[in-house]
Structure formats: C-alpha cells, structure tokens
N, C-alpha and C positions, 0 to 999 in steps of 0.2 A: 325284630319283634318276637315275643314269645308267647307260646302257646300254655296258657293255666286251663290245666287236667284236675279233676275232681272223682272219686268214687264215690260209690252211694252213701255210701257212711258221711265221708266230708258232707256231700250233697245235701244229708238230713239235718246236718250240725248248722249248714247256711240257711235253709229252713227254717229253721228254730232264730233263729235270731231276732232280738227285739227288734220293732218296727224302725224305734229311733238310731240302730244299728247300720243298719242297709244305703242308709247315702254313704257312709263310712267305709263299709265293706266294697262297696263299687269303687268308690276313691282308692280303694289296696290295689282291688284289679286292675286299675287304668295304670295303676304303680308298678305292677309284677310285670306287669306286657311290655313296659320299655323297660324297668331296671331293675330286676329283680335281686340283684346282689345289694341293692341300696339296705336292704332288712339286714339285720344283728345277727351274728352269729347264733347259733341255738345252743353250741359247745361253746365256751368261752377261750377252753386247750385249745379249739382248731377254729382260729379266726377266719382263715381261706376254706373251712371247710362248705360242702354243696346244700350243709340241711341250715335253713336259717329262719329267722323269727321276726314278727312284724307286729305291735301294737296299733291300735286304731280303737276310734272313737273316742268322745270324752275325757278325759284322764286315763288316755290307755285301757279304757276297761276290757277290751277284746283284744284277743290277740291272732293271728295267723302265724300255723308251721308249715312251712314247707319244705323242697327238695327243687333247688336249680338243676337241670339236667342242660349243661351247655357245651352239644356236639356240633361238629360241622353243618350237618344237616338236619339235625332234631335239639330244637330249643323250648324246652318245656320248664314249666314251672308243674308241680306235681302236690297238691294243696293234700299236706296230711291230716290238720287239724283247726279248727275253727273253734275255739268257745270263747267265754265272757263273763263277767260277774254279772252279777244279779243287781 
C-alpha cells in the first residue's frame, strides 16, 4: 500500500473542488493507495517514467499529477497537482 502525500498548496487545490467533484477525488485516492502506476504517463517520452497523470470525474473533467516514489521502504504517491474545468 501506498502512502499519498499532499502540501498546502495541493491541500488548497482539493479544497477548492466542486462539491460534485469529491466522490470522484476519493475514488483517485482509494486508486493511488493500491495502484498508483495505473495513472498515464504525464511525459508521453517516458512512459516508465515516476511523474504521472490521472483524469476523474465526469468526462474527465479533473485531473490529478503526481510523483510515484517506489523505495523499499518508503512508497509514496506525492500529489503535485489537482484542478478542473469549470
């Protein structure tokens, strides 16, 4: 299982989220804790690379970036970025 990490920044952007958002965004989390490599690549050059990208909700309106960090003993998902269309 992995551990998803947020700074204040992320933290204000999950905030912000429409209401009709937040089943959605929970559904990513429950996603990133077992399989975080399931998300897109964020580079399309580096398919194996660790920063990757995940749409959610509605027709993809939102999206989630992050950073897999997967060490022996530290397995983090490290959420860089959260927003959405309007």
């Amino acid at each position: 299982m992995y551990e998803v990490v947020t700074d204040d920044e992320v933290a204000r952007q999950i905030r912000a989220l429409p209401d009709e958002l937040v089943p959605y965004y929970l559904q990513v989390l429950d996603l990133l804790e077992l399989t975080p490599w399931s998300g897109e690549p964020y580079n399309d050059a580096k398919p194996d690379g660790a920063m990757r990208k995940l749409l959610f909700g509605p027709a993809g309106r939102a999206e989630v970036i992050y950073l897999v960090l997967d060490h022996d003993h530290d397995r983090r998902v490290e959420l860089l970025r959260v927003h959405w269309i309007s």
